[in-house]
N, CA, C and O atoms as a GROMACS GRO file, in nm:
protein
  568
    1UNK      N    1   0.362   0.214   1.836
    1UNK     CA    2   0.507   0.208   1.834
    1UNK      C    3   0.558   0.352   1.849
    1UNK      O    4   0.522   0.425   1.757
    2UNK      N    5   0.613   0.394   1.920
    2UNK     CA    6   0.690   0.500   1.980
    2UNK      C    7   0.770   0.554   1.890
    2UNK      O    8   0.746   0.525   1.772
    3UNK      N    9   0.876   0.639   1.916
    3UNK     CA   10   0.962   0.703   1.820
    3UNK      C   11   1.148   0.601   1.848
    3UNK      O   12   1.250   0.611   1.779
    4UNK      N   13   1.125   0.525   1.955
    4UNK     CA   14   1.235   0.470   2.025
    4UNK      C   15   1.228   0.366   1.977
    4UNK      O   16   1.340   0.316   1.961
    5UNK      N   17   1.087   0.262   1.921
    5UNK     CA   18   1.102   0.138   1.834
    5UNK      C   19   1.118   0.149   1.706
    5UNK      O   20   1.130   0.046   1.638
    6UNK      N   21   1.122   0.259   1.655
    6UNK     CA   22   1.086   0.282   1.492
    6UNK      C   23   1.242   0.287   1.510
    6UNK      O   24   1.304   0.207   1.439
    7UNK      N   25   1.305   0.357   1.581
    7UNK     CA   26   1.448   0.394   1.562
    7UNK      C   27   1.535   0.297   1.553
    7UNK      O   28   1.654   0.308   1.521
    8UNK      N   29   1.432   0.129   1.600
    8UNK     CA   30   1.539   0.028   1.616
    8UNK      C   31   1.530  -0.013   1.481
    8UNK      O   32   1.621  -0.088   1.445
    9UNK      N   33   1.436   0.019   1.390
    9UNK     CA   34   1.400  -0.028   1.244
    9UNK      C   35   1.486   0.041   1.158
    9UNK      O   36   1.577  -0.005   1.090
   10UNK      N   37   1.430   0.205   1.172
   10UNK     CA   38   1.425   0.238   1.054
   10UNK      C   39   1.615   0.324   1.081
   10UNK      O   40   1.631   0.372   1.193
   11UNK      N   41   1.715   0.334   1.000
   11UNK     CA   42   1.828   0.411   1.010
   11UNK      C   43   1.799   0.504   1.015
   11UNK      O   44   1.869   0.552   1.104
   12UNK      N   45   1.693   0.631   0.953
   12UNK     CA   46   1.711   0.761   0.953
   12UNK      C   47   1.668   0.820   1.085
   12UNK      O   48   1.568   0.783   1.146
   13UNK      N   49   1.771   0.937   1.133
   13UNK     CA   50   1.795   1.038   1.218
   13UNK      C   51   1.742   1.142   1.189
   13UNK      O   52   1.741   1.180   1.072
   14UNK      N   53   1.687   1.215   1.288
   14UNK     CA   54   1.662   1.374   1.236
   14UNK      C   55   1.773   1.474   1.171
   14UNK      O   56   1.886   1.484   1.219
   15UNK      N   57   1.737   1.533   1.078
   15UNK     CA   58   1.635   1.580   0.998
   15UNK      C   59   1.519   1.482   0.935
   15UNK      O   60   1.398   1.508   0.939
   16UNK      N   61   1.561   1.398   0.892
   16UNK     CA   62   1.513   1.365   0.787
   16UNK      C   63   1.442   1.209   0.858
   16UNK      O   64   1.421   1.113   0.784
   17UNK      N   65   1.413   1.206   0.994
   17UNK     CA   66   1.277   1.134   1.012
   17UNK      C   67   1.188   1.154   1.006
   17UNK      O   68   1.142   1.251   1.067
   18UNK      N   69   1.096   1.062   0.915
   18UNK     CA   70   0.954   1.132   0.882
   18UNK      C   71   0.845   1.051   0.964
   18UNK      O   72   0.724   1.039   0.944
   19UNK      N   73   0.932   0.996   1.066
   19UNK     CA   74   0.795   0.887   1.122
   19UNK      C   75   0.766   0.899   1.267
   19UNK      O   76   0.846   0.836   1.337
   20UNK      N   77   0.690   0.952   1.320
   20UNK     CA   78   0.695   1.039   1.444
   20UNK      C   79   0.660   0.912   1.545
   20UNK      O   80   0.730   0.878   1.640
   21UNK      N   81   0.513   0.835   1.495
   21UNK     CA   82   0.474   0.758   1.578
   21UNK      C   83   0.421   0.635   1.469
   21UNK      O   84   0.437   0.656   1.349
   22UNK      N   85   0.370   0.529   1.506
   22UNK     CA   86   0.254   0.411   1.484
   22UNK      C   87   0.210   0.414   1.536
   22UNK      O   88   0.237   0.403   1.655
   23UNK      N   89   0.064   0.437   1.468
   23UNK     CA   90  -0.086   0.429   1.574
   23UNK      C   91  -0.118   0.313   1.541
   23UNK      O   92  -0.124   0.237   1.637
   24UNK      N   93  -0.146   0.255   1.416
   24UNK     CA   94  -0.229   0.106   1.359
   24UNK      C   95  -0.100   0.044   1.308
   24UNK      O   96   0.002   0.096   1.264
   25UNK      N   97  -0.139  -0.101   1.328
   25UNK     CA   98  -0.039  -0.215   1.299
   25UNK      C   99  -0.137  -0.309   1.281
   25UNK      O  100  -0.178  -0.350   1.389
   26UNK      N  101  -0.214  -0.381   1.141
   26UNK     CA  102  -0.298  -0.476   1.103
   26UNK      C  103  -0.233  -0.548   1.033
   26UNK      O  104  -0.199  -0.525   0.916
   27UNK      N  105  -0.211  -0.633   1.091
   27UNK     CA  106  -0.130  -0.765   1.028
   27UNK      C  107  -0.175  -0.860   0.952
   27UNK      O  108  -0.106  -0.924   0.872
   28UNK      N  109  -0.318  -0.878   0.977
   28UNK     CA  110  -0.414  -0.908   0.851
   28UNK      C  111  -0.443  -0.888   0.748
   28UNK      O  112  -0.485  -0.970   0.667
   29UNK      N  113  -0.422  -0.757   0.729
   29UNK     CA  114  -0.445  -0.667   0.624
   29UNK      C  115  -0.343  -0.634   0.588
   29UNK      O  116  -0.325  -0.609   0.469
   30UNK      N  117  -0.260  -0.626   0.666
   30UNK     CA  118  -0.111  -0.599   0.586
   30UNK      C  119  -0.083  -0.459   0.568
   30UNK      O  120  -0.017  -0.430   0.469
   31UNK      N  121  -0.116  -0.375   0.638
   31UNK     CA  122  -0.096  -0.218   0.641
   31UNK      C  123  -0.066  -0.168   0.781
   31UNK      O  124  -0.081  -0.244   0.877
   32UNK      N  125  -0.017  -0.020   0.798
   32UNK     CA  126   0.018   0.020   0.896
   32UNK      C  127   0.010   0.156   0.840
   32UNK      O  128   0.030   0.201   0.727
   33UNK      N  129  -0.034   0.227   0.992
   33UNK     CA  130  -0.070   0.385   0.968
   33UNK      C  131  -0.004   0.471   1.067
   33UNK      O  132  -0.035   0.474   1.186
   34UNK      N  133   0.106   0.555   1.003
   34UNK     CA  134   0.192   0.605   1.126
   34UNK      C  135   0.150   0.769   1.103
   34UNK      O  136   0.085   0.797   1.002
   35UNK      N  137   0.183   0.862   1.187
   35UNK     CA  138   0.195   1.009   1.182
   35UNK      C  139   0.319   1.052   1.186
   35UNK      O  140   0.415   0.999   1.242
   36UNK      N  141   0.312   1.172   1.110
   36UNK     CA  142   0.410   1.280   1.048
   36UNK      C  143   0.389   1.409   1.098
   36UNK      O  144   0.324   1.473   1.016
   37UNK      N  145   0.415   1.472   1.196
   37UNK     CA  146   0.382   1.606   1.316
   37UNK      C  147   0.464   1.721   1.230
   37UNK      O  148   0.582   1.731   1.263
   38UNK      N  149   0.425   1.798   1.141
   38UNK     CA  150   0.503   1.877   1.069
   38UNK      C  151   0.529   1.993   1.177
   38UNK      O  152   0.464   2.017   1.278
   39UNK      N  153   0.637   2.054   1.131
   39UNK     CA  154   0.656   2.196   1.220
   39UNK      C  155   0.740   2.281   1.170
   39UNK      O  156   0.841   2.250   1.106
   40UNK      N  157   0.692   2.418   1.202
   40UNK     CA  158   0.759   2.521   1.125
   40UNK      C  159   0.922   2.526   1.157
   40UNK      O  160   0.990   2.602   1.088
   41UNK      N  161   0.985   2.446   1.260
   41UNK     CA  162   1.096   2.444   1.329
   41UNK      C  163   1.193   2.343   1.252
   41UNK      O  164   1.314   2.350   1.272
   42UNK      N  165   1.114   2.209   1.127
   42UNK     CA  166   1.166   2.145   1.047
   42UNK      C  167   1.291   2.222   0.990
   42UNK      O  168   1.281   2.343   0.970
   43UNK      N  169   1.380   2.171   0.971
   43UNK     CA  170   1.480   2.265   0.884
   43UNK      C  171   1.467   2.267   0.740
   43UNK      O  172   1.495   2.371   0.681
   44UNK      N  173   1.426   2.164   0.676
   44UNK     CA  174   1.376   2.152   0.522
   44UNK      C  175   1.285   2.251   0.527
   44UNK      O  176   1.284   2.320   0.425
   45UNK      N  177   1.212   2.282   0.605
   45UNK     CA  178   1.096   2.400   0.587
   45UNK      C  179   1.157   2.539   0.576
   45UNK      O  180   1.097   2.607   0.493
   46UNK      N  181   1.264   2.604   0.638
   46UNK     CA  182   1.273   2.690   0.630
   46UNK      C  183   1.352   2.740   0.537
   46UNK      O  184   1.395   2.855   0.546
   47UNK      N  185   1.387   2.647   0.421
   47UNK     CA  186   1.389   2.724   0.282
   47UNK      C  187   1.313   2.724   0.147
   47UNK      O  188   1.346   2.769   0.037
   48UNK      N  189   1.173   2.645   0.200
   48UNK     CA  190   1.119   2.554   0.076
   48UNK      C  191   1.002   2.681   0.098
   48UNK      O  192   0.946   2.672   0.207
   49UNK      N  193   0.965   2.777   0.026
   49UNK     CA  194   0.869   2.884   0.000
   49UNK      C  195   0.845   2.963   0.116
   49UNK      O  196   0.732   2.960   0.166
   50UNK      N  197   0.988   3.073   0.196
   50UNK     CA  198   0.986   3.049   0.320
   50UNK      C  199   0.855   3.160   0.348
   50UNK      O  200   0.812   3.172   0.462
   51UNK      N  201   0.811   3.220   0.260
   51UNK     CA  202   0.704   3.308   0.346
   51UNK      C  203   0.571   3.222   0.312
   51UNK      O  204   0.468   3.287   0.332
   52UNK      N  205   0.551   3.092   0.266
   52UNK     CA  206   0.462   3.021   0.253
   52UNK      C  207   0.493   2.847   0.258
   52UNK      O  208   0.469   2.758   0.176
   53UNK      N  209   0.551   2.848   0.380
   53UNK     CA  210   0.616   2.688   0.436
   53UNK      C  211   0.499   2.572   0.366
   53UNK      O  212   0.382   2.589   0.403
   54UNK      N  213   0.517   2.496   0.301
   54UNK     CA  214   0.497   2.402   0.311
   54UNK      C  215   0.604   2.231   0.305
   54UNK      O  216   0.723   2.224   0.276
   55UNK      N  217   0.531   2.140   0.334
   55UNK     CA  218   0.613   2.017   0.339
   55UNK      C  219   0.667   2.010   0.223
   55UNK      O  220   0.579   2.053   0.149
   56UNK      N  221   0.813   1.964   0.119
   56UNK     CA  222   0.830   1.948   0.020
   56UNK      C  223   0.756   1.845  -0.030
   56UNK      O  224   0.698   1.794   0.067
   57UNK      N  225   0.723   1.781  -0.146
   57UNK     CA  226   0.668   1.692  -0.217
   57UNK      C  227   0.741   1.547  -0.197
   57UNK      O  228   0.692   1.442  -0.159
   58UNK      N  229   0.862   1.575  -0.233
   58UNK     CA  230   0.948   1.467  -0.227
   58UNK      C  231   0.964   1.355  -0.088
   58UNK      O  232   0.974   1.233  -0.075
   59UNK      N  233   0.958   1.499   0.021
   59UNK     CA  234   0.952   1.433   0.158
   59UNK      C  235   0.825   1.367   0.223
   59UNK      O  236   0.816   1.312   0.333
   60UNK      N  237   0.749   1.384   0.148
   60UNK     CA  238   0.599   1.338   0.157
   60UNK      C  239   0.637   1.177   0.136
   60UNK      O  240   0.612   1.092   0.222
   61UNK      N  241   0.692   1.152   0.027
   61UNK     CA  242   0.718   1.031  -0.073
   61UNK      C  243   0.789   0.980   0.057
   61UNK      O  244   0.740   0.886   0.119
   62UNK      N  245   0.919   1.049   0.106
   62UNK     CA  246   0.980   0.970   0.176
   62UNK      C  247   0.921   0.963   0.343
   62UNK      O  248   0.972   0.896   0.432
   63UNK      N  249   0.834   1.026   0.350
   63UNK     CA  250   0.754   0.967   0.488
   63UNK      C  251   0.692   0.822   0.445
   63UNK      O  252   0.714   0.718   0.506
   64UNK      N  253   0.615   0.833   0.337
   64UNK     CA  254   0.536   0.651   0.306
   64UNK      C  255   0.667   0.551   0.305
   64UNK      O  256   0.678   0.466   0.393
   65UNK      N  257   0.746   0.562   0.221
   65UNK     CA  258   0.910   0.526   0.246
   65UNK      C  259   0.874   0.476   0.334
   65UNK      O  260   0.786   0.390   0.328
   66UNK      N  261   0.928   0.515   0.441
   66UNK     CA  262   0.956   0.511   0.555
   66UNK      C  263   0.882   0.431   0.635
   66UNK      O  264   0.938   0.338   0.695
   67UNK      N  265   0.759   0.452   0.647
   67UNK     CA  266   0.627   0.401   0.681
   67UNK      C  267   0.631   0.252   0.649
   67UNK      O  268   0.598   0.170   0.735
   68UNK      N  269   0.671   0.215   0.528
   68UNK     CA  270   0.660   0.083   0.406
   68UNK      C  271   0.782  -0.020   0.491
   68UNK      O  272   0.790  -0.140   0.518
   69UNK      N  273   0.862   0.097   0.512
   69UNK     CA  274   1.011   0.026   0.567
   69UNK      C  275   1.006  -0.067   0.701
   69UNK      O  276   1.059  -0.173   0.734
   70UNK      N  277   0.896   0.047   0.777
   70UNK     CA  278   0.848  -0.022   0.928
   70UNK      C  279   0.772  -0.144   0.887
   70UNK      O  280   0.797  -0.250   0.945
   71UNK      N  281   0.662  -0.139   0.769
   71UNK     CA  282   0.560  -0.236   0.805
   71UNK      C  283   0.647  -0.369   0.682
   71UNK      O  284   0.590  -0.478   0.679
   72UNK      N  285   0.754  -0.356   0.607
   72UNK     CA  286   0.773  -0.427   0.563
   72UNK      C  287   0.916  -0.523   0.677
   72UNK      O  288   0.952  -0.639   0.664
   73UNK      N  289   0.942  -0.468   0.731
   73UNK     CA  290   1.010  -0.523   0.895
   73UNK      C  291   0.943  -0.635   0.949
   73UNK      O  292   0.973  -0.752   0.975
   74UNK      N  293   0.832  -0.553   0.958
   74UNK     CA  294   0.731  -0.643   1.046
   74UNK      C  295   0.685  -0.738   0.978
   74UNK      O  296   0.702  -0.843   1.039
   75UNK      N  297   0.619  -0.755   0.849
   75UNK     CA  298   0.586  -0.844   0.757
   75UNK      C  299   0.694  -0.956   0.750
   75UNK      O  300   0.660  -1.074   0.754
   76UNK      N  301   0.788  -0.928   0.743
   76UNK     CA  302   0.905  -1.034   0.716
   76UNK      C  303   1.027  -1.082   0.788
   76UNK      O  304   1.113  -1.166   0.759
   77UNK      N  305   1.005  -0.987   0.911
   77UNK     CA  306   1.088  -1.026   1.010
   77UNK      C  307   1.254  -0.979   0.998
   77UNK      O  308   1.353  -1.036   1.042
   78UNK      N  309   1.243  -0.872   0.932
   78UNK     CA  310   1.398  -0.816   0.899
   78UNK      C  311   1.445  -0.750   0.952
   78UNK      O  312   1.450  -0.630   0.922
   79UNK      N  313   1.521  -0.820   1.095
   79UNK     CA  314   1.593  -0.756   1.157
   79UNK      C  315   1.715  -0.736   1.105
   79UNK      O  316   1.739  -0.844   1.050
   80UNK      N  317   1.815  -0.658   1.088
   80UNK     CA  318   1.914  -0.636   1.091
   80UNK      C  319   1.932  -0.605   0.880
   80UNK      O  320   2.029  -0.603   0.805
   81UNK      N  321   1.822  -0.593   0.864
   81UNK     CA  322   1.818  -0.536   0.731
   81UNK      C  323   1.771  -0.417   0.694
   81UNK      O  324   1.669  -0.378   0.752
   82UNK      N  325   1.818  -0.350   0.616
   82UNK     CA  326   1.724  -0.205   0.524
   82UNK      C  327   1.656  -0.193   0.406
   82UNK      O  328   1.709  -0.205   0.296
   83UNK      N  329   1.507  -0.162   0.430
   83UNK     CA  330   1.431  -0.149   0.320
   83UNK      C  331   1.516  -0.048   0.221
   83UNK      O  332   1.610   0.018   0.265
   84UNK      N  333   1.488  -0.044   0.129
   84UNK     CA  334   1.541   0.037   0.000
   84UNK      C  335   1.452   0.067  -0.102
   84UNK      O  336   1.404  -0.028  -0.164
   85UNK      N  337   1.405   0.230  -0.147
   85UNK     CA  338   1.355   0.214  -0.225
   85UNK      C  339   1.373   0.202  -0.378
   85UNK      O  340   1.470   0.254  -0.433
   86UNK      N  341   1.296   0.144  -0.436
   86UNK     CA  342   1.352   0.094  -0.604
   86UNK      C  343   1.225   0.166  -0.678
   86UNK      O  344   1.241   0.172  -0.800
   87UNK      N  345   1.135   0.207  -0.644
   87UNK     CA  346   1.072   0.242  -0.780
   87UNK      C  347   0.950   0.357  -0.704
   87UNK      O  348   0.895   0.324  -0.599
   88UNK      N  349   0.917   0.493  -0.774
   88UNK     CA  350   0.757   0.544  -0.745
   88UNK      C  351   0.687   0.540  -0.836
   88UNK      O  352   0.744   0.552  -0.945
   89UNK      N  353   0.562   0.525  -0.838
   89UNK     CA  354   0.454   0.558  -0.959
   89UNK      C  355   0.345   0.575  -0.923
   89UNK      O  356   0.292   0.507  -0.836
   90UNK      N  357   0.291   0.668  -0.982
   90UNK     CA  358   0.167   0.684  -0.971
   90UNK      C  359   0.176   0.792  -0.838
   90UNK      O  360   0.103   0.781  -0.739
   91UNK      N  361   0.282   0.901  -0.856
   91UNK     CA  362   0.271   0.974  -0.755
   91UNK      C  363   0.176   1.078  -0.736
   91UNK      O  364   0.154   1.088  -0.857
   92UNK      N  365   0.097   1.169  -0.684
   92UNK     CA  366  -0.027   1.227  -0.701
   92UNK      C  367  -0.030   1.311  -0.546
   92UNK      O  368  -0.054   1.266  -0.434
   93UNK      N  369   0.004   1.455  -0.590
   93UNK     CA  370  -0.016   1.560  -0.476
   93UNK      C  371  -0.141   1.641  -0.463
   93UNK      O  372  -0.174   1.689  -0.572
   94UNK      N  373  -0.227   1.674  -0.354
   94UNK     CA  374  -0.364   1.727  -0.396
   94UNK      C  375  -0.362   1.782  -0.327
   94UNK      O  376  -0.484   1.800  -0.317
   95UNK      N  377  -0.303   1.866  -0.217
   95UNK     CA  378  -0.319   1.910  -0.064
   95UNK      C  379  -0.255   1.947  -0.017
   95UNK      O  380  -0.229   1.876   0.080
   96UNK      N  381  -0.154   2.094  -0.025
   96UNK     CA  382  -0.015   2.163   0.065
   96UNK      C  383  -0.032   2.091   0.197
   96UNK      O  384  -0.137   2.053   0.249
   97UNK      N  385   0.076   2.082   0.236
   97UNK     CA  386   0.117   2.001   0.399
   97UNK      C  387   0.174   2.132   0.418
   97UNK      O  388   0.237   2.177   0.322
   98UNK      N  389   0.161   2.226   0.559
   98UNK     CA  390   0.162   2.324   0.590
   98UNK      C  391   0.222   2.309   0.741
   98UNK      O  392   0.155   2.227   0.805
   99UNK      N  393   0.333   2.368   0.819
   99UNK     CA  394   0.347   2.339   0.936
   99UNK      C  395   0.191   2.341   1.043
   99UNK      O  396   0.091   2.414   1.042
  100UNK      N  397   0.227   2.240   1.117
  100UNK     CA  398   0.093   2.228   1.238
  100UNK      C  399   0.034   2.115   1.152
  100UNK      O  400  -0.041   2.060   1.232
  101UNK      N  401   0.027   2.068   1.070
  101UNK     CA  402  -0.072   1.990   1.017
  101UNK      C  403   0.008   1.861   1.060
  101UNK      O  404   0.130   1.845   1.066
  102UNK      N  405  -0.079   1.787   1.086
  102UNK     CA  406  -0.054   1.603   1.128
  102UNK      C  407  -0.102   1.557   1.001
  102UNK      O  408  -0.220   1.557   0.965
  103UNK      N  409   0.045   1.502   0.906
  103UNK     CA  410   0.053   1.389   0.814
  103UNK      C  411  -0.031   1.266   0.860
  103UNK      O  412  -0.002   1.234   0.975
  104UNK      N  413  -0.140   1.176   0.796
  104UNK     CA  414  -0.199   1.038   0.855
  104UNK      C  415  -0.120   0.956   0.751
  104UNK      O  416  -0.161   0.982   0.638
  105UNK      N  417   0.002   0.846   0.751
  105UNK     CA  418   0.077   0.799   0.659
  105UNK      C  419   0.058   0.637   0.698
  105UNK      O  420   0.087   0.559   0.789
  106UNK      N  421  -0.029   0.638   0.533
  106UNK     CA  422  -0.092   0.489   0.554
  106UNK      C  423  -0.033   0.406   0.450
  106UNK      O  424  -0.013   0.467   0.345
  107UNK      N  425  -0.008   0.311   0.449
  107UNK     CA  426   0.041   0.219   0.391
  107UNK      C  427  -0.005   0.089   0.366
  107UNK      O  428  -0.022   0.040   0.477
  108UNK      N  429  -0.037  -0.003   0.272
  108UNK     CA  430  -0.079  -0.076   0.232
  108UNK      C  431   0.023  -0.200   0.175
  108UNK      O  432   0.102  -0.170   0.085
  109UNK      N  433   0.022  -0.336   0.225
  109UNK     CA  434   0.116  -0.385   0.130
  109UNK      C  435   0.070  -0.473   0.031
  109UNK      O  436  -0.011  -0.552   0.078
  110UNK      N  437   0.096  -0.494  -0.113
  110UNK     CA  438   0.018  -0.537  -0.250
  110UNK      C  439   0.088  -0.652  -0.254
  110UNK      O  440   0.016  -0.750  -0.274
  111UNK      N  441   0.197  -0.674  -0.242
  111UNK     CA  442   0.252  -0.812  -0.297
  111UNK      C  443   0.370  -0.813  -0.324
  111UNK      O  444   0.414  -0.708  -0.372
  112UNK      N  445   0.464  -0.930  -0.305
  112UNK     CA  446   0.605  -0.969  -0.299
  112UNK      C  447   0.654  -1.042  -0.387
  112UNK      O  448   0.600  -1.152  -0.371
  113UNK      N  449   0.725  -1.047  -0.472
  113UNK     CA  450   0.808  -1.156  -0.541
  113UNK      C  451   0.975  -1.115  -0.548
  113UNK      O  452   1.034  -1.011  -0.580
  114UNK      N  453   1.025  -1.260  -0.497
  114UNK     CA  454   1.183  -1.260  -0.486
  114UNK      C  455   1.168  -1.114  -0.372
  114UNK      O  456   1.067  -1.091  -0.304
  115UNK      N  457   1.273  -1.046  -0.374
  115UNK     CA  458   1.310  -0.977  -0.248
  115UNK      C  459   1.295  -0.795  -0.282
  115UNK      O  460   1.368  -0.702  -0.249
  116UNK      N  461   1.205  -0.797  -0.339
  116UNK     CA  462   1.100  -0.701  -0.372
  116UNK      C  463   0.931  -0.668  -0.376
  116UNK      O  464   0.842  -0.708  -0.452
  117UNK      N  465   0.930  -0.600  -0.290
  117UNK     CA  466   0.786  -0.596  -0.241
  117UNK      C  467   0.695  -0.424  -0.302
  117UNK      O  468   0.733  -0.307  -0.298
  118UNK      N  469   0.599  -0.474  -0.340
  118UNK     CA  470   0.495  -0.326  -0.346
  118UNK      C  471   0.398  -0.288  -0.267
  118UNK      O  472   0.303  -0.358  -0.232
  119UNK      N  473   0.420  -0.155  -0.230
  119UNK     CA  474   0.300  -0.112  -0.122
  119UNK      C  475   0.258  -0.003  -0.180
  119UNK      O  476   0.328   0.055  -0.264
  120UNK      N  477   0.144   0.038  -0.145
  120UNK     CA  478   0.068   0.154  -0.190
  120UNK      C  479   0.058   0.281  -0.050
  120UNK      O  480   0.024   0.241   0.061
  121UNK      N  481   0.089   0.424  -0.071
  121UNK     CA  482   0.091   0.479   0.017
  121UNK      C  483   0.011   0.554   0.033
  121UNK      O  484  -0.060   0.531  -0.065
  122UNK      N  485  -0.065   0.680   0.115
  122UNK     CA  486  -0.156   0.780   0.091
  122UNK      C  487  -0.135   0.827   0.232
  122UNK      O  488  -0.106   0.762   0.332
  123UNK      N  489  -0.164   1.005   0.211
  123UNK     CA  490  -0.082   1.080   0.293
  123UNK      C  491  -0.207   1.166   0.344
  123UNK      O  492  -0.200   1.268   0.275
  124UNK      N  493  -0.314   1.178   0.427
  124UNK     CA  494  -0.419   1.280   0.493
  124UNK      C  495  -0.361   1.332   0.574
  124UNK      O  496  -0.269   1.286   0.642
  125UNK      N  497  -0.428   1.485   0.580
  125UNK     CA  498  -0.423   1.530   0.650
  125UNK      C  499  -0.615   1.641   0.704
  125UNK      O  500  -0.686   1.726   0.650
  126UNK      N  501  -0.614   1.561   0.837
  126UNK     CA  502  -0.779   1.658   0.849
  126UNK      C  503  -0.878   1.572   0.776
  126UNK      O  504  -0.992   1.607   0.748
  127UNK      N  505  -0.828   1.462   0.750
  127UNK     CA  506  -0.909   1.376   0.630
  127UNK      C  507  -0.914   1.405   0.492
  127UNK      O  508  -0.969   1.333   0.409
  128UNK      N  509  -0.853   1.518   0.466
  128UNK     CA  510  -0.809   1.541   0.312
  128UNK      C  511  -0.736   1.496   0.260
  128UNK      O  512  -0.627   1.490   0.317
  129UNK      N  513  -0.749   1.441   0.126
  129UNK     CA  514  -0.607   1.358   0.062
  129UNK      C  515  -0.518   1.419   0.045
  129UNK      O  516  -0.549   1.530   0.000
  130UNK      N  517  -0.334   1.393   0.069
  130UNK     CA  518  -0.237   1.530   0.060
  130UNK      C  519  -0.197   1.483  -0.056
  130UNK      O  520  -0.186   1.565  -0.147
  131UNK      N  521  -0.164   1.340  -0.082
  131UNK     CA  522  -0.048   1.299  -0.126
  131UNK      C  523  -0.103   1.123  -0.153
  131UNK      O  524  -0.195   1.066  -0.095
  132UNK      N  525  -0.001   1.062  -0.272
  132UNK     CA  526  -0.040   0.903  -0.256
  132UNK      C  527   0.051   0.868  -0.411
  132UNK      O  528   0.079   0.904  -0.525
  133UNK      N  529   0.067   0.769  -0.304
  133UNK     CA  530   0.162   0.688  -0.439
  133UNK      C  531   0.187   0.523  -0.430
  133UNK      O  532   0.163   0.439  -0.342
  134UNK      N  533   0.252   0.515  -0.574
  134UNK     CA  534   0.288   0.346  -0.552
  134UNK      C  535   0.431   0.310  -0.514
  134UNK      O  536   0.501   0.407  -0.543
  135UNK      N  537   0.494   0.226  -0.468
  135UNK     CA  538   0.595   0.201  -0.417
  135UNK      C  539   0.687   0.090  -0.452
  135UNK      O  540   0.609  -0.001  -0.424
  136UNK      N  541   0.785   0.032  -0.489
  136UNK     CA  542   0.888  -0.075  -0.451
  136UNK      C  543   1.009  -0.063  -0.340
  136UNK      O  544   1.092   0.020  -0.305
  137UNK      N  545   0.977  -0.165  -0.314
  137UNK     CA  546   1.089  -0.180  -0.188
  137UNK      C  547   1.204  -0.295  -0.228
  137UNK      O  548   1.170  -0.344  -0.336
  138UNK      N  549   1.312  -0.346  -0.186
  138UNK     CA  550   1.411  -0.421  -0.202
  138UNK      C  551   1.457  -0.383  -0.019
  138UNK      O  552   1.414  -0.288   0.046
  139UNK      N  553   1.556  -0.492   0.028
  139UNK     CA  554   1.609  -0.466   0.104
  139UNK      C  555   1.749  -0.551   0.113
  139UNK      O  556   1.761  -0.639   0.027
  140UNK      N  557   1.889  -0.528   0.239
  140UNK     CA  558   1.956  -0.574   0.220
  140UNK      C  559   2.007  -0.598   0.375
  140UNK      O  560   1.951  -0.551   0.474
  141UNK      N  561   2.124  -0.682   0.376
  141UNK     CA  562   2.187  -0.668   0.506
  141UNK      C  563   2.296  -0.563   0.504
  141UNK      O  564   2.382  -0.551   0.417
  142UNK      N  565   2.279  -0.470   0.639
  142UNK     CA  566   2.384  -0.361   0.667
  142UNK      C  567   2.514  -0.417   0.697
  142UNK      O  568   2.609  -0.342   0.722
   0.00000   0.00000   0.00000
């Protein structure tokens, strides 16, 4: 999925798109694995430790967000709705995200009741763990 289908999903605009592409879409499994192309040209980057850029923490969170938002679309067929997030836990950073580095933003989905869903996220980069957390979603009509 391109940057032109995600756009039909997901509302956020640059700055603050964190979802560059979809490489995997397993519908079996119920997960989806998109990339995050960091760059020193980000504007969040160039005040967050500027003589030692890295990705903020928070925006990490909201790349899986994001990620959760696409594959929970697809799971349920919600067009013309927005994922929302309602809850993190179990958040866990191990790995500066550094411009040049390709985010691997994988997502997992655990289970649904009523109109709230949990997915589990985890953030590589190089095959190193960056980042990973737990998730709730809710969504609504715009």
């Amino acid at each position: 999925m391109d940057i032109n289908a995600i756009q039909t999903i997901l509302p956020h605009r640059y700055p603050l798109q964190m979802v560059d592409r979809v490489v995997e879409y397993d519908v079996d499994q119920q997960r989806i694995v998109a990339i995050k192309c960091v760059s020193a040209n980000d504007p969040y980057l160039q005040g967050h430790f500027p003589e030692f850029m890295c990705m903020p923490g928070v925006l990490q969170l909201e790349a899986m967000a994001q990620a959760g938002g696409v594959l929970m679309s697809s799971i349920f067929g919600m067009n013309g709705k927005i994922a929302y997030f309602l809850s993190i836990d179990k958040a866990k950073f191990r790995r500066v995200v550094r411009p040049g580095d390709v985010m691997r933003i994988e997502v997992t989905f655990q289970k649904a009741r009523l109109r709230v869903s949990r997915m589990k996220g985890v953030i590589t980069v190089d095959g190193e763990l960056a980042s990973e957390a737990e998730m709730m979603f809710t969504y609504r009509e715009e």
